[in-house]
Short mmCIF file of the C-alpha atoms (twelve columns), coordinates in Angstrom:
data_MODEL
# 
_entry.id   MODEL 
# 
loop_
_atom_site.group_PDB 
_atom_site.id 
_atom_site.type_symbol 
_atom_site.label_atom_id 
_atom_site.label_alt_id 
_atom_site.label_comp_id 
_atom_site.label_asym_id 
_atom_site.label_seq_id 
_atom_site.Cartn_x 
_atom_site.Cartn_y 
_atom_site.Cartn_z 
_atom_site.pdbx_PDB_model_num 
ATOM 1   C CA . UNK A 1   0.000   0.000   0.000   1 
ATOM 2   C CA . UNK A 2   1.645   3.161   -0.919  1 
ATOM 3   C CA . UNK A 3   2.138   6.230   0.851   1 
ATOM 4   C CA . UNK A 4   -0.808  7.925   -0.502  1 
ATOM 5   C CA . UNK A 5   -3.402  5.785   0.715   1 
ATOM 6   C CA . UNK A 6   -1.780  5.879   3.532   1 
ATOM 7   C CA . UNK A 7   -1.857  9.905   3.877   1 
ATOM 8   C CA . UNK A 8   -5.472  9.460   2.696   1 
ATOM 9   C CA . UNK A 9   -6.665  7.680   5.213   1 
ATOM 10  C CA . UNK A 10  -5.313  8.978   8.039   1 
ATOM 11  C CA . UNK A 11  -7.276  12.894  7.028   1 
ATOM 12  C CA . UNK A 12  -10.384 10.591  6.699   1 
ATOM 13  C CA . UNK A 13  -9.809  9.140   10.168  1 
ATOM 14  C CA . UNK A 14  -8.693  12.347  11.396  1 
ATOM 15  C CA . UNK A 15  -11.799 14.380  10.168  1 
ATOM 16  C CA . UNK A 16  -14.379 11.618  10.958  1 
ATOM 17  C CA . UNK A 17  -12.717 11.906  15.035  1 
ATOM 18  C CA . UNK A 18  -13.237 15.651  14.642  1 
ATOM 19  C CA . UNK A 19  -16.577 15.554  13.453  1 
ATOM 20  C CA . UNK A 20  -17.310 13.059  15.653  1 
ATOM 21  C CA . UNK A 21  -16.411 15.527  18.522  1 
ATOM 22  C CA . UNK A 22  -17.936 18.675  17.467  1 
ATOM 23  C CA . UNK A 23  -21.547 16.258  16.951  1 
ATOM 24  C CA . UNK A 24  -21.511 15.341  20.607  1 
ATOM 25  C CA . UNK A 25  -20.666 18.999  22.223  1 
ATOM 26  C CA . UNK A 26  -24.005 20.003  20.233  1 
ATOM 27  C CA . UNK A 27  -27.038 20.380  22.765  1 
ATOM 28  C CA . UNK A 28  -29.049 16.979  21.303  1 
ATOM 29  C CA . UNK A 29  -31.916 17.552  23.858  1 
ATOM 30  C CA . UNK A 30  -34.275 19.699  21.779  1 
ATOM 31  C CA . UNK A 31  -33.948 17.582  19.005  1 
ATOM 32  C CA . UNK A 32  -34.690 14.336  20.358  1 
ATOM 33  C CA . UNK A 33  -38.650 14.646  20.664  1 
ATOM 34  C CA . UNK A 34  -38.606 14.822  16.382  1 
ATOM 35  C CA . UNK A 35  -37.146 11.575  15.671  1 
ATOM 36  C CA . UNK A 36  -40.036 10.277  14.782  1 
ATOM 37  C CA . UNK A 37  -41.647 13.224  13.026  1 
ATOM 38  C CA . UNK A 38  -37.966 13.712  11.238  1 
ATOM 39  C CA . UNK A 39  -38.055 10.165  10.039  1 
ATOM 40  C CA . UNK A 40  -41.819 10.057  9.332   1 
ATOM 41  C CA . UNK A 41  -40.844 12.738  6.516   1 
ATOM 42  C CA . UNK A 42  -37.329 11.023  5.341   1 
ATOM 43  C CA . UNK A 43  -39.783 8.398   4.438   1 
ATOM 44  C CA . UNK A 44  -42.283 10.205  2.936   1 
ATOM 45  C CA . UNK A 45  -39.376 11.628  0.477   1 
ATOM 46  C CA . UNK A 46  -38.383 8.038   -0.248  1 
ATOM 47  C CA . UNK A 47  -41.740 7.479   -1.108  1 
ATOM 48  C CA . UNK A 48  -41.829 10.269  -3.313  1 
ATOM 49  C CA . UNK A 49  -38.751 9.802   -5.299  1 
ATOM 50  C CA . UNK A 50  -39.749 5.901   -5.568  1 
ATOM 51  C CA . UNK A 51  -42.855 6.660   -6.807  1 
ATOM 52  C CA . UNK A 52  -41.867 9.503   -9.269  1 
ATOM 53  C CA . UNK A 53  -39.003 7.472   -10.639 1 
ATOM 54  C CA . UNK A 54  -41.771 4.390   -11.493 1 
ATOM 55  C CA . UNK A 55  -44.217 6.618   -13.260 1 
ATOM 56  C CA . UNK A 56  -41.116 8.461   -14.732 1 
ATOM 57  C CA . UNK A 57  -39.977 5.375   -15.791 1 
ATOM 58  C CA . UNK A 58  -43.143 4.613   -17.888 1 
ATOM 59  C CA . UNK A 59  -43.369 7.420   -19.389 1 
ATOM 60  C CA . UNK A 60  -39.419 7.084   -20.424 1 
ATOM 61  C CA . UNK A 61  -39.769 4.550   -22.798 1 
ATOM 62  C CA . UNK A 62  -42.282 5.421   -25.086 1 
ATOM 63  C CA . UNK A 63  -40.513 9.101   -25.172 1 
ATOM 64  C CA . UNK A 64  -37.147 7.291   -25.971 1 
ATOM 65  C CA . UNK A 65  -38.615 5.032   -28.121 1 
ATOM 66  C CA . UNK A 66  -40.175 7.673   -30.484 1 
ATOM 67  C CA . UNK A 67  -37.136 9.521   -30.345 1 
ATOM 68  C CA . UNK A 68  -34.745 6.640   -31.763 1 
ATOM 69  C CA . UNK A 69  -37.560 4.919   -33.959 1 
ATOM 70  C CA . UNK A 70  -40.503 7.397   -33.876 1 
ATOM 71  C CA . UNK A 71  -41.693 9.292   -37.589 1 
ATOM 72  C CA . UNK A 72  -40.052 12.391  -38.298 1 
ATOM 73  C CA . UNK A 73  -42.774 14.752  -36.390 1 
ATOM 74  C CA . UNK A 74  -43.491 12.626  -33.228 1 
ATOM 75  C CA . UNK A 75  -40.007 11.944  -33.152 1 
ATOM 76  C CA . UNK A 76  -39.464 15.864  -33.564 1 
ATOM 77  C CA . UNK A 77  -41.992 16.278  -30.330 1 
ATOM 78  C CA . UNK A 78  -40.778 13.849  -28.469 1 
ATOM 79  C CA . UNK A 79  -37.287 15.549  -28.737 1 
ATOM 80  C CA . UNK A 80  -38.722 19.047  -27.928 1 
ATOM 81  C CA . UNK A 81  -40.374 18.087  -24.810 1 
ATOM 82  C CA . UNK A 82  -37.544 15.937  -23.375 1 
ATOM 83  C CA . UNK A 83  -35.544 18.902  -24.152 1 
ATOM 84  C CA . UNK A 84  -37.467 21.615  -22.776 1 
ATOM 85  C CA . UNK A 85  -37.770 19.962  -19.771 1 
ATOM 86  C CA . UNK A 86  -34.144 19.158  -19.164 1 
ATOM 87  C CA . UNK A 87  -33.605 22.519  -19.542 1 
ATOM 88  C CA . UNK A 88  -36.175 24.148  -17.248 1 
ATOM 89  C CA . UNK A 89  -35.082 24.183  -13.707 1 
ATOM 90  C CA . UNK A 90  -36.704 21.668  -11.387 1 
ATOM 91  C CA . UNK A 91  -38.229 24.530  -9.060  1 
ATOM 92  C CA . UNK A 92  -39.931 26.059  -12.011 1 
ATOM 93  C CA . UNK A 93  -41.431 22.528  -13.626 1 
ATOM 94  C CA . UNK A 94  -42.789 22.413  -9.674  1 
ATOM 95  C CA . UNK A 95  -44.375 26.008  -9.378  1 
ATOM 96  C CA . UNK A 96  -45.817 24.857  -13.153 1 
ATOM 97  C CA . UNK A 97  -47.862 21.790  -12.236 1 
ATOM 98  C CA . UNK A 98  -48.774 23.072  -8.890  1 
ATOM 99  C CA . UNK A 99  -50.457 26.591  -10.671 1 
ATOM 100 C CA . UNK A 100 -51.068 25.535  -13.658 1 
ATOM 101 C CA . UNK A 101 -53.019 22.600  -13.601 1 
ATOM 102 C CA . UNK A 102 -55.792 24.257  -11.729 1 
ATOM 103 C CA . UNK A 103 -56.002 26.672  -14.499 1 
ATOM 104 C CA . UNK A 104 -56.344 23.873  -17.046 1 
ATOM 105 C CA . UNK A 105 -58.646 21.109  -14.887 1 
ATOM 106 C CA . UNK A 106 -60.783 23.370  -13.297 1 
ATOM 107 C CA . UNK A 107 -59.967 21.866  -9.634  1 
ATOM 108 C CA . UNK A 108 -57.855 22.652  -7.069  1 
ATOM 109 C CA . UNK A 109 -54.606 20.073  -6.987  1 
ATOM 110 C CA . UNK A 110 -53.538 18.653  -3.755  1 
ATOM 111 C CA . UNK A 111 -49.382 19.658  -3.100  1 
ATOM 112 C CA . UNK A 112 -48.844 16.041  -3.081  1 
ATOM 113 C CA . UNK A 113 -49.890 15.551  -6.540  1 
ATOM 114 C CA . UNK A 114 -48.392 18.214  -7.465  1 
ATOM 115 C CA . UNK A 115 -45.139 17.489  -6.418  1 
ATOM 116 C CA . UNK A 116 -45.900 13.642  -7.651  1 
ATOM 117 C CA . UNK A 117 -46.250 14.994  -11.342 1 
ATOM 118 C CA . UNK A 118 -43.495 17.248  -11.344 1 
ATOM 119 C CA . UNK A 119 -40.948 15.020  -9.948  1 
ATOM 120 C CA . UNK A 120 -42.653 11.963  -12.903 1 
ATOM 121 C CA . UNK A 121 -41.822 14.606  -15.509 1 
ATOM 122 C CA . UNK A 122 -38.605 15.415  -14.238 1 
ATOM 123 C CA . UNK A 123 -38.124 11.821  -14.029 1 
ATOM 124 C CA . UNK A 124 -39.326 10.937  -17.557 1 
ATOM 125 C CA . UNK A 125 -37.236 13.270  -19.601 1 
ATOM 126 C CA . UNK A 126 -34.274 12.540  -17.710 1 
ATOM 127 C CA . UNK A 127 -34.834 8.821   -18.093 1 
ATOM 128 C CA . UNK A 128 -35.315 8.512   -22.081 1 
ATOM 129 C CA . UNK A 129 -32.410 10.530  -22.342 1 
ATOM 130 C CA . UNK A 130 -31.097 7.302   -20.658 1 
ATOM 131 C CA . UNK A 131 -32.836 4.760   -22.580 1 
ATOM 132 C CA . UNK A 132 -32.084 6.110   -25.576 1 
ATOM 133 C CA . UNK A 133 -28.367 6.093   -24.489 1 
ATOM 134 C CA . UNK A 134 -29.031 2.198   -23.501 1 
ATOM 135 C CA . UNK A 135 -30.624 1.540   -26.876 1 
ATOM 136 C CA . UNK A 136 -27.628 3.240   -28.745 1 
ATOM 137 C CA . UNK A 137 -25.391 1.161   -27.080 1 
ATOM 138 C CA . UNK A 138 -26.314 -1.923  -28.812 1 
ATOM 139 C CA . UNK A 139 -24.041 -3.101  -31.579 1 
ATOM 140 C CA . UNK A 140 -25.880 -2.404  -35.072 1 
ATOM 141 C CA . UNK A 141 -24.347 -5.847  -35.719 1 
ATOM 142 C CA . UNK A 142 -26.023 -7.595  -33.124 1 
ATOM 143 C CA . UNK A 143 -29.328 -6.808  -34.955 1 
ATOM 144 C CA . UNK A 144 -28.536 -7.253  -37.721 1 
ATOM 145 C CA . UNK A 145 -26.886 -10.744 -36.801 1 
ATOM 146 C CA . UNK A 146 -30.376 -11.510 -34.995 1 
ATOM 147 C CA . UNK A 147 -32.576 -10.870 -38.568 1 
ATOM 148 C CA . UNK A 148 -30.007 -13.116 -40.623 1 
ATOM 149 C CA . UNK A 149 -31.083 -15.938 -38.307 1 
ATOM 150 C CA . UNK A 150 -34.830 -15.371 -39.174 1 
ATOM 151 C CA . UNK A 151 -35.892 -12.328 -36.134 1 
ATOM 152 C CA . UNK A 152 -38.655 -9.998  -36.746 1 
ATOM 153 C CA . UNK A 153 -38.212 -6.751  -35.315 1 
ATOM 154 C CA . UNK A 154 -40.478 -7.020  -32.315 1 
ATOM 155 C CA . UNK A 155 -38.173 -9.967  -31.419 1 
ATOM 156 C CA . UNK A 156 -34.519 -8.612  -31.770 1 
ATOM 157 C CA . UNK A 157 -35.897 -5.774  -29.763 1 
ATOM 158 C CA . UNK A 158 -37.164 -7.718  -27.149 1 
ATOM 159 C CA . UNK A 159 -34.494 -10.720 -26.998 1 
ATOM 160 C CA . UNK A 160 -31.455 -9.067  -28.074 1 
ATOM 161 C CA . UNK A 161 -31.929 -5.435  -28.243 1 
ATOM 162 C CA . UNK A 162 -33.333 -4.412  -24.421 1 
ATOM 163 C CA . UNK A 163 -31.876 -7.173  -22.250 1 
ATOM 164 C CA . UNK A 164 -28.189 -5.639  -23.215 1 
ATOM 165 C CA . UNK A 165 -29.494 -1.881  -23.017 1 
ATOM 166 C CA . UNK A 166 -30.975 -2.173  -19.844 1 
ATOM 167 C CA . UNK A 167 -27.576 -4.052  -18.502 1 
ATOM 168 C CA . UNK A 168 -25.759 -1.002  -19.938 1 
ATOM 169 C CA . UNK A 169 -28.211 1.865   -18.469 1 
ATOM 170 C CA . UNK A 170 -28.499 0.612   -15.089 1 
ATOM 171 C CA . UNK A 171 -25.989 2.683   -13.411 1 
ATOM 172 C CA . UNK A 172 -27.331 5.388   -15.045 1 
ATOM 173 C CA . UNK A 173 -30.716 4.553   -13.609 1 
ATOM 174 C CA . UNK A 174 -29.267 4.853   -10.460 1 
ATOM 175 C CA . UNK A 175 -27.532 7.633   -10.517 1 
ATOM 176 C CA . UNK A 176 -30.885 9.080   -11.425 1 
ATOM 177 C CA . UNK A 177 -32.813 7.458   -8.832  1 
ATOM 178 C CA . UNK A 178 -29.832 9.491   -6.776  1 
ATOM 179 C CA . UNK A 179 -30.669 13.194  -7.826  1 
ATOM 180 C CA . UNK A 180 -34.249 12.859  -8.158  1 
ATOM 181 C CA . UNK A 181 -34.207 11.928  -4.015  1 
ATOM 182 C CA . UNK A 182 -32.472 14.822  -3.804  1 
ATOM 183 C CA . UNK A 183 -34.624 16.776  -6.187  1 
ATOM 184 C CA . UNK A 184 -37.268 16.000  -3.677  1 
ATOM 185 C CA . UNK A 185 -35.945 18.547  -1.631  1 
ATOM 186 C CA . UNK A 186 -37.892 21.321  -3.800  1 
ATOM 187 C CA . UNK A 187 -41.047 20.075  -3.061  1 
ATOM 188 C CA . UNK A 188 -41.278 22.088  0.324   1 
ATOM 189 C CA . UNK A 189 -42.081 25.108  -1.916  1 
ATOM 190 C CA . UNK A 190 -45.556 23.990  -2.864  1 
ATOM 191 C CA . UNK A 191 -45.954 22.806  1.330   1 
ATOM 192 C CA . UNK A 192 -45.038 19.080  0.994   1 
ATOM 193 C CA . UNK A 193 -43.999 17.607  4.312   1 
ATOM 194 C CA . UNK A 194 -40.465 15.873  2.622   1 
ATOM 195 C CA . UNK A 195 -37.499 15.465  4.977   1 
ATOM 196 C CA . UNK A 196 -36.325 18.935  4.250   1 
ATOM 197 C CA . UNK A 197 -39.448 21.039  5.203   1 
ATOM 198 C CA . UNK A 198 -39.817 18.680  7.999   1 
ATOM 199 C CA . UNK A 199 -36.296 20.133  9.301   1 
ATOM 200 C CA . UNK A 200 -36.626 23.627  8.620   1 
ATOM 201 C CA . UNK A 201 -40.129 23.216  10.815  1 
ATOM 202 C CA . UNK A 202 -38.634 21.609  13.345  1 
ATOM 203 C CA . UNK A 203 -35.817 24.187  13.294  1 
ATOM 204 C CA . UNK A 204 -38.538 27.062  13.202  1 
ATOM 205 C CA . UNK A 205 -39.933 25.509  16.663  1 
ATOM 206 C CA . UNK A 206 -37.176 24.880  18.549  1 
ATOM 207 C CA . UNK A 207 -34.036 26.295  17.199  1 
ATOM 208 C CA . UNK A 208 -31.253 23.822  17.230  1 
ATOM 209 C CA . UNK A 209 -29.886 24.401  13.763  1 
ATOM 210 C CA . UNK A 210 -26.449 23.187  14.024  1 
ATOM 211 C CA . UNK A 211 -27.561 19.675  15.436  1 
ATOM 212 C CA . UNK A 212 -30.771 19.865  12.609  1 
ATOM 213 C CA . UNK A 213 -29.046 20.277  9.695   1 
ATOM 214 C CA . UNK A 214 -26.375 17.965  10.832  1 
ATOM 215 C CA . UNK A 215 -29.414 15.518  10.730  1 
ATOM 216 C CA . UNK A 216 -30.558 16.625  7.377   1 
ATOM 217 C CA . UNK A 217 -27.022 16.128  6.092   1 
ATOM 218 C CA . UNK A 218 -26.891 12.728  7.484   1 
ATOM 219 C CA . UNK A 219 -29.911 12.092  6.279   1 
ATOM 220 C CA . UNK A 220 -29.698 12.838  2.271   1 
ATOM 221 C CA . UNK A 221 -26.013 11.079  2.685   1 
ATOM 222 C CA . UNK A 222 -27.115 7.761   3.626   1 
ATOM 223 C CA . UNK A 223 -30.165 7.647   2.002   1 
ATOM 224 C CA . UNK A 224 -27.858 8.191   -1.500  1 
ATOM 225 C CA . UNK A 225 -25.183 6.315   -0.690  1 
ATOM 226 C CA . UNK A 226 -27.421 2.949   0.033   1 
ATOM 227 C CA . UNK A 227 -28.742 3.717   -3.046  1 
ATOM 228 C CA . UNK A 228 -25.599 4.044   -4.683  1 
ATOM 229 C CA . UNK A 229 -24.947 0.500   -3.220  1 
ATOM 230 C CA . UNK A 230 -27.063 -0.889  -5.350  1 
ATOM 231 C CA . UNK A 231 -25.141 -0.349  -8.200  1 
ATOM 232 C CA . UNK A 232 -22.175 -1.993  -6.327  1 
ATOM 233 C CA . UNK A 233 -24.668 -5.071  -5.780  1 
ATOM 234 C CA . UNK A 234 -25.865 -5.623  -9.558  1 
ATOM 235 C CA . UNK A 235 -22.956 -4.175  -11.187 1 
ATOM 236 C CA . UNK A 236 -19.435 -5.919  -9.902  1 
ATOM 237 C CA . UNK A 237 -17.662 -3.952  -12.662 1 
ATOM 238 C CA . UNK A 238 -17.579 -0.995  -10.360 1 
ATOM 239 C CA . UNK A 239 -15.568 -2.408  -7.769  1 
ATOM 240 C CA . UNK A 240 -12.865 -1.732  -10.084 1 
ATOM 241 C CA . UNK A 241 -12.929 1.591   -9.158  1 
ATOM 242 C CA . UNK A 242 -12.312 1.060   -5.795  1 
# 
């Protein structure tokens, strides 16, 4: 092992003894009756993101789909909308559902499903951007290898084509799964109770923000990085980089 591992992990171990100190000379007492309310919303965010990331999901493929295969004008719209949501900021795509839709249904629409819709379309046009990526990824010769030995189309997309684009986008599904938990963060602008509103609240009542948002840290980093383990789990190529 050389020297600058070595060097490495001795700051790591130095700064996780320091941190370690300056967490337990913070007054904890005021915190302690909002564990459960605290976790009660880190949930509620995990819900949200897992949610948002299936309907996303759903929605990803046929986008994708008409984007790589589509006719020239649905593949045209397809592209547009992707784009112009990729561009928009994630606050503003928020405030837009939540105002808007009332305006265009007629009825009022709970914060909840208005963050839910936001965070799907968020979701969506990141994901076919993804898919399409997968899809891309295939070998033109592995197609074209699976209609010399008599494939239709339907099957060489669904035997050959997707089982080795969805190997090759899956840490990019997580990595997406990733910032759209942390997109959920946003949502306390419309008045959903996610793990961040829940801590500025709780902050607002009893005033403890140095031990707070060293929960709310805490928080958002494990709640990533056990996602981020997942990739680890289904994708042993990774431990390379270790």
């Amino acid at each position: 092992m050389n020297a600058q591992v070595w060097i490495w992990r001795v700051l790591v171990a130095a700064t996780l003894i320091v941190s370690a100190w300056l967490v337990s000379t913070l007054d904890w007492t005021r915190v302690a009756p909002s564990w459960e309310f605290l976790l009660l919303a880190l949930g509620r965010s995990w819900w949200l993101a897992i949610i948002a990331m299936a309907i996303g999901s759903a929605a990803a493929v046929p986008l994708a789909l008409l984007r790589v295969y589509g006719p020239p004008w649905p593949r045209r719209a397809a592209t547009l909308l992707i784009e112009a949501v990729r561009a928009t900021p994630e606050l503003m795509i928020i405030f837009w559902v939540y105002f808007t839709l009332p305006l265009v249904t007629g009825s009022q629409v709970s914060a909840w499903n208005a963050a839910l819709g936001s965070l799907s379309v968020i979701a969506a046009a990141y994901l076919a951007e993804v898919v399409r990526a997968g899809l891309y990824s295939v070998p033109a010769a592995q197609r074209e290898a699976a209609r010399a030995l008599g494939l239709r189309t339907l099957a060489v997309f669904r035997l050959v084509v997707l089982p080795q684009a969805l190997r090759n986008m899956l840490p990019a599904l997580i990595a997406q799964l990733v910032s759209l938990f942390k997109t959920t963060s946003l949502v306390y602008a419309i008045g959903v109770m996610d793990f961040f509103r829940a801590v500025s609240v709780t902050n607002n009542a009893v005033y403890a923000p140095y031990p707070l948002y060293i929960v709310l840290a805490a928080g958002y980093f494990v709640s990533c990085w056990t996602i981020t383990q997942v990739v680890r789990r289904f994708d042993p190529a990774y431990q390379l980089l270790d």
